[in-house]
C-alpha positions as CSV (number, residue, x, y, z in Angstrom):
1,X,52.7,66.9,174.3
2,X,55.2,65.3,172.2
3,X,53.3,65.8,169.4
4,X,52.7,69.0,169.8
5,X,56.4,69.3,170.6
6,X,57.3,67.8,167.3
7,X,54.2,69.4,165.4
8,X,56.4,72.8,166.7
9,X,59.3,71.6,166.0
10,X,58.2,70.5,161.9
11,X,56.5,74.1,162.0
12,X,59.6,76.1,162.7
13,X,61.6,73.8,160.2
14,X,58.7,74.2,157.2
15,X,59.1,78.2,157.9
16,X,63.3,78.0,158.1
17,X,63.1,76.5,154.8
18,X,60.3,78.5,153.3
19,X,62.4,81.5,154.4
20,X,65.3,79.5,152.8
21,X,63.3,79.2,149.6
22,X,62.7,82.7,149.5
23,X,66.1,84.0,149.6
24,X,67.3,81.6,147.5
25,X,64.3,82.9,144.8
26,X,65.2,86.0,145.3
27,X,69.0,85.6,144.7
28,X,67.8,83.4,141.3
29,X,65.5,86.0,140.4
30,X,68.3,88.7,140.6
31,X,71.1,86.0,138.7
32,X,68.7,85.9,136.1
33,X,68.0,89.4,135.8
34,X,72.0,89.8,135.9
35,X,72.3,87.4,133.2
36,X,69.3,89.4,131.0
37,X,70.7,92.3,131.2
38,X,74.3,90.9,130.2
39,X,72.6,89.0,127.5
40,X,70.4,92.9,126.5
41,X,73.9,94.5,126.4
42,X,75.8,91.8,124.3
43,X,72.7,91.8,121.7
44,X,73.3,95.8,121.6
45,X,77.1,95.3,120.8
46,X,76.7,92.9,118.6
47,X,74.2,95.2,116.7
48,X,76.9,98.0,116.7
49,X,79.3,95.6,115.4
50,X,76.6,94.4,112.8
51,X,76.4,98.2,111.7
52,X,80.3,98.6,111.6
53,X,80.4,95.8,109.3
54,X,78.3,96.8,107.0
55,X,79.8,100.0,107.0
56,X,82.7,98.8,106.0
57,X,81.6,96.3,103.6
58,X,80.4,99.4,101.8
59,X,83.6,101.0,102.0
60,X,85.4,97.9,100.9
61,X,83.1,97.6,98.0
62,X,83.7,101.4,97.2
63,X,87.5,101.1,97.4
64,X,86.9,98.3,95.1
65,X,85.0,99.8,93.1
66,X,87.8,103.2,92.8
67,X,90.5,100.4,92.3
68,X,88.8,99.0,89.2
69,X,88.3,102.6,87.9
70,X,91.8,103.6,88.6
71,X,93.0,99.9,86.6
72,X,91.4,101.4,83.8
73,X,92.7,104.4,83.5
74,X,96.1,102.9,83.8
75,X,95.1,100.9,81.4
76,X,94.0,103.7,79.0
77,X,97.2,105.1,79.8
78,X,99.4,102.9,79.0
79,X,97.5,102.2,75.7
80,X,97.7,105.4,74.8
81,X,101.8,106.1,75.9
82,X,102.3,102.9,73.7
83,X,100.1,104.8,70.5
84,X,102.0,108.3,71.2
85,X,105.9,105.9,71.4
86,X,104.7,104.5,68.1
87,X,104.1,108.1,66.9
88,X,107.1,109.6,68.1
89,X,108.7,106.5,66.7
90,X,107.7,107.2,63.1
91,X,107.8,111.1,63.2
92,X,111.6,110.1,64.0
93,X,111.3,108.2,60.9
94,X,109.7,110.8,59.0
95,X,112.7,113.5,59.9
96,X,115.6,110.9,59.2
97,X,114.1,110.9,56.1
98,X,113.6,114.6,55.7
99,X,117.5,115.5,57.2
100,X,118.3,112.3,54.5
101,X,116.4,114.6,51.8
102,X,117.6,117.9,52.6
103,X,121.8,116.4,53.1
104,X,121.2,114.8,49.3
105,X,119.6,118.7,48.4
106,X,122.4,120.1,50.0
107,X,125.2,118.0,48.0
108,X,123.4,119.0,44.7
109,X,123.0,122.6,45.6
110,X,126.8,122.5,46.1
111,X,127.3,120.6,42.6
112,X,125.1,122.9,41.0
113,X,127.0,125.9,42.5
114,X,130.6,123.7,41.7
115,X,129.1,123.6,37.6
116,X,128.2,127.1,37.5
117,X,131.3,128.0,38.9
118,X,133.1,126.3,36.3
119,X,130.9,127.4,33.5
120,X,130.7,130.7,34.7
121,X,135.2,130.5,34.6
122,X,134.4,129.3,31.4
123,X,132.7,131.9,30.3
124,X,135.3,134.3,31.5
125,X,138.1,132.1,29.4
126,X,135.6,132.1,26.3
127,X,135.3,135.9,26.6
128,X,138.8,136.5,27.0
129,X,139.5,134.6,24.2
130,X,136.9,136.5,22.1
131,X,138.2,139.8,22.4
């Protein structure tokens, strides 16, 4: 009777703790399917993010790229502003010289007008004395 008593008694503890088992299986089982799913989403995100980056590594290599166009051009630019200063540098030259010119015309016009003024008085004091 006593072993029957204790045979009950290890029978109801073997199916407590089997029950315990149980439940505690099912609680891992659901942890771990908590911690899949958690581990499912962060994959996702980090995907997204993996697609943002590249994204903008493109962009970043495009705006790179426009930079580099736009150096040039400022480049060309200032080349060329440089080429036209020169220009405008010796056109300035060019009319100094030409104002120069046309001032040391302009005395010898009015010496040539001066000397046939006075030949032309001359001319008047020769006739007068002719006649």
């Amino acid at each position: 009777m006593v072993l029957a008593l204790a045979c009950a008694v290890l029978v109801v503890a073997l199916i407590t703790m089997k029950r315990s088992n149980e439940a505690q299986q099912q609680n891992d089982a659901g942890a771990i399917a908590d911690f899949s799913n958690q581990l499912w989403s962060s994959q996702t995100q980090m995907s997204v993010c993996d697609g943002a980056m590249i994204l903008l590594s493109n962009q970043l290599d495009q705006c790179q790229s426009a930079s580099l166009a736009l150096s040039n051009l400022l480049m060309d630019a200032q080349s060329t502003i440089v080429l036209d200063a020169e220009q405008i540098t010796n056109l300035n030259q060019q009319v100094a010289a030409a104002e120069s010119k046309n001032q040391t015309l302009g005395q010898r016009v009015m010496d040539s007008t001066n000397q046939i003024a006075g030949l032309t008085r001359q001319i008047a004091v020769i006739r007068t004395n002719l006649d």
